[in-house]
C-alpha positions in Angstrom: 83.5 79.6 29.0 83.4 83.2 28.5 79.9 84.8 29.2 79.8 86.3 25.2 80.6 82.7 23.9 77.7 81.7 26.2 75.5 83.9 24.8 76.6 83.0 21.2 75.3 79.8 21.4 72.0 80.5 23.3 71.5 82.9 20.2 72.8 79.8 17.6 70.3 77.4 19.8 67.4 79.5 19.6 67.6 80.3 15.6 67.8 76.9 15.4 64.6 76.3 17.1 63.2 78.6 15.3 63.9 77.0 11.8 62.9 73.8 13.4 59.4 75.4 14.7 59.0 77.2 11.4 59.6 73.8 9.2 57.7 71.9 11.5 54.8 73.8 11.0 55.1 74.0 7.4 55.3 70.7 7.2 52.2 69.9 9.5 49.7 72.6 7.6 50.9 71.1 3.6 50.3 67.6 5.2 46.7 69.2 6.2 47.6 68.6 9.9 47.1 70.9 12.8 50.9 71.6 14.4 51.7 71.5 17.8 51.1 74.1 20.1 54.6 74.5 21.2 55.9 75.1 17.7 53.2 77.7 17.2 54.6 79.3 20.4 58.4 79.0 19.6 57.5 80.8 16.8 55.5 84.0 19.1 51.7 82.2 17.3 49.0 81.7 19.8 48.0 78.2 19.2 44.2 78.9 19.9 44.2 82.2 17.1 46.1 80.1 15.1 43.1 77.2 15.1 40.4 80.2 14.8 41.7 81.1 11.4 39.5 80.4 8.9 36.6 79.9 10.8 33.6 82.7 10.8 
């Protein structure tokens, strides 16, 4: 396999991670649950800031 087609699908892969982060999370905060650290961090969130908002 050729080293672009390689990197097409890393790119492919990693959008799709993204979505799945992104709907993950979206799902967890309308079903008032916290969501998981490593969505938070697929998405470039910093699960600890994320937890802070809110709070004073």
């Amino acid at each position: 396999m050729s080293t672009a087609r390689k990197s097409l699908f890393a790119t492919l892969g990693n959008a799709i991670d993204v979505f799945g982060s992104a709907a993950a999370v979206a799902s967890a905060i309308e079903g008032g649950r916290a969501p998981k650290a490593k969505h938070l961090k697929t998405l470039g969130i910093d699960a600890d800031a994320f937890r802070s908002i809110g709070r004073s």
